[in-house]
C-alpha positions as semicolon CSV with decimal commas, in nm:
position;residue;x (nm);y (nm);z (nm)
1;X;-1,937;5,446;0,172
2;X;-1,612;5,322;0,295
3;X;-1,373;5,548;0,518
4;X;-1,029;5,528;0,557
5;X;-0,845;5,570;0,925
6;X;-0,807;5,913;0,868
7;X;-1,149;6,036;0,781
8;X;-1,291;5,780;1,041
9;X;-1,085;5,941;1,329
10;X;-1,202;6,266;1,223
11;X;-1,575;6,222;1,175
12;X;-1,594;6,067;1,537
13;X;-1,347;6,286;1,741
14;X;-1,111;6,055;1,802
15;X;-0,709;6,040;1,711
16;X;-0,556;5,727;1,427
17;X;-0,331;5,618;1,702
18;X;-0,660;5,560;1,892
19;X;-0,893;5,417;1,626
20;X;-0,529;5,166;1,537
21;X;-0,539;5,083;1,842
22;X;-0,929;5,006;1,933
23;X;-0,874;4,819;1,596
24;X;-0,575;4,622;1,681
25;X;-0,734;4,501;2,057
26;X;-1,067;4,419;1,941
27;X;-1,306;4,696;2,018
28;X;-1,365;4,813;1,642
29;X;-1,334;4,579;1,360
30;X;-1,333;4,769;1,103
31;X;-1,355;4,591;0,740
32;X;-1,049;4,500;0,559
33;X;-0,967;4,636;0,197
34;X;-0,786;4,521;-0,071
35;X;-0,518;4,818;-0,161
36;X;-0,301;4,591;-0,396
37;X;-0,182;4,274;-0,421
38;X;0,084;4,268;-0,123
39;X;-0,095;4,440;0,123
40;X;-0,466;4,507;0,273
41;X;-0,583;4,876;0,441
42;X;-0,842;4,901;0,736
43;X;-1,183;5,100;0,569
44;X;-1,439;5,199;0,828
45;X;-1,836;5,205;0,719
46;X;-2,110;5,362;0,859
47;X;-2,183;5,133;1,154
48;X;-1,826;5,099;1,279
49;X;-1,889;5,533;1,261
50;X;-2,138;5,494;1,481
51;X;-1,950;5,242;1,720
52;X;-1,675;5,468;1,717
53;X;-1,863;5,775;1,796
54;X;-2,036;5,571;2,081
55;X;-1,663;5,447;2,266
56;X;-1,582;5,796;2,223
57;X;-1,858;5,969;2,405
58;X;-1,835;5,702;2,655
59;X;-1,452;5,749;2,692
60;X;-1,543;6,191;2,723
61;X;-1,807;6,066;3,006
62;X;-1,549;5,857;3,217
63;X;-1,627;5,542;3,099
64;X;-1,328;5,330;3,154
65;X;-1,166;5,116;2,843
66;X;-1,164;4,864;3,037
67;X;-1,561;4,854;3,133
68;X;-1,615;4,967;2,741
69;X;-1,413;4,634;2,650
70;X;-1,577;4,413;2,900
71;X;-1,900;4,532;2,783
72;X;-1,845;4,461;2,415
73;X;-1,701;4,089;2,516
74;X;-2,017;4,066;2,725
75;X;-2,240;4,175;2,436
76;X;-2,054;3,988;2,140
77;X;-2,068;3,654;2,356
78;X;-2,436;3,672;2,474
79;X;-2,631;3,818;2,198
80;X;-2,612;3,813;1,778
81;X;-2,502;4,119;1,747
82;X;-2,221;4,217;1,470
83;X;-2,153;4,554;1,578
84;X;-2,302;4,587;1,939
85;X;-2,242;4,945;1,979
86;X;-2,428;5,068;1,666
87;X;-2,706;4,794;1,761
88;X;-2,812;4,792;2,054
89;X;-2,900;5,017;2,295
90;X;-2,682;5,082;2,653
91;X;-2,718;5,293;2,944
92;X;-2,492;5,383;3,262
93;X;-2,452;5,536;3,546
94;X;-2,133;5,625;3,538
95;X;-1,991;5,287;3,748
96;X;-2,155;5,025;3,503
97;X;-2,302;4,979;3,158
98;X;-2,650;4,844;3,103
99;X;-2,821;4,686;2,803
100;X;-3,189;4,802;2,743
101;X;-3,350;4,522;2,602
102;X;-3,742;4,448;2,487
103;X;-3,993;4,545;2,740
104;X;-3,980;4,848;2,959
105;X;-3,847;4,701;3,278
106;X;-3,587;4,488;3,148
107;X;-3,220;4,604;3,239
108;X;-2,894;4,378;3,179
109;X;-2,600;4,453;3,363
110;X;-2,333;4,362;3,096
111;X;-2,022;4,401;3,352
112;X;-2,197;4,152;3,581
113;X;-2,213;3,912;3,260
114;X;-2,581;4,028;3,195
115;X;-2,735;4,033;3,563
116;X;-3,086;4,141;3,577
117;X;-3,106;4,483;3,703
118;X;-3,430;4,582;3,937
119;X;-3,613;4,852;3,735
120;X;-3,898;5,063;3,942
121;X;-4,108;5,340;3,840
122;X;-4,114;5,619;4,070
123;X;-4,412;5,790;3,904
124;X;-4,613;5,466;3,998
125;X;-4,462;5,490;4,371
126;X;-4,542;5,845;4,392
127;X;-4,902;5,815;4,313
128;X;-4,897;5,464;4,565
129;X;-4,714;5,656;4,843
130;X;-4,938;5,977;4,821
131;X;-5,294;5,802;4,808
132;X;-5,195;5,577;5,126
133;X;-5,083;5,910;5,275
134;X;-5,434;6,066;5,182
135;X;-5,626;5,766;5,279
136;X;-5,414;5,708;5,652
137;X;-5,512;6,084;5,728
138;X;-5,867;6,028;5,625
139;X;-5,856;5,719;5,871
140;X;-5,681;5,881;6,131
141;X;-5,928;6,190;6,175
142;X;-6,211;5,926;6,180
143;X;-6,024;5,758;6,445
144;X;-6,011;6,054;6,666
145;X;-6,356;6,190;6,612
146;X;-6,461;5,818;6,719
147;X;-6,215;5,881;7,027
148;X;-6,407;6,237;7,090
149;X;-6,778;6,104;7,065
């Protein structure tokens, strides 16, 4: 199914002037219709839906423009993706937007133009941290009934 402005902007939340505008600097490209002969209308599918949802819940969590548009050059320049924010999958942290990519530790930064970002697991650390704690104890009451004998 094809949308027009109007049912796009009110699916995802968002105002026409807003979803013109996204459309007119780049950050949705929606597809182009054929209305008649003079003149061609804007028609949104299901993907640019999703894309538009997406800069919309980013834009209600205080996600700049800016960062959203940097990220989408970023993502459109570096990968083969056609509509990056219905395809792939990004996280933040409210300052900058990261790209999860294959493998579980594997975090691009796209504002730093797809820096590796240093992933740990804090369950692992946990369970590293507590059984060195456990086995120093054990080694220090050994120590000190070594000292007492």
């Amino acid at each position: 199914m094809i949308f027009n402005a109007e049912q796009a902007a009110c699916i995802c939340g968002c105002t026409v002037r807003q979803l013109r505008y996204w459309s007119k600097t780049g950050i949705i490209q929606p597809l182009q219709q054929a209305c008649d002969e003079d003149r061609s209308e804007e028609g949104y599918d299901f993907r640019n839906l999703v894309e538009l949802r997406t800069v919309v819940g980013m834009l209600k969590r205080g996600i700049s423009l800016q960062k959203i548009r940097k990220t989408l050059a970023y993502l459109r320049e570096s990968a083969d993706y056609s509509h990056p924010l219905a395809e792939c999958k990004l996280v933040t942290d409210g300052s900058t937007i990261f790209e999860l990519c294959e493998g579980p530790d594997r975090l691009l930064d796209t504002l730093r133009r797809g820096q590796v970002a240093f992933c740990i697991a804090l369950d692992d650390i946990s369970e590293e941290v507590s059984s060195r704690v456990v086995e120093l104890t054990r080694e220090r009451s050994e120590f000190m009934l070594r000292l007492q004998a």
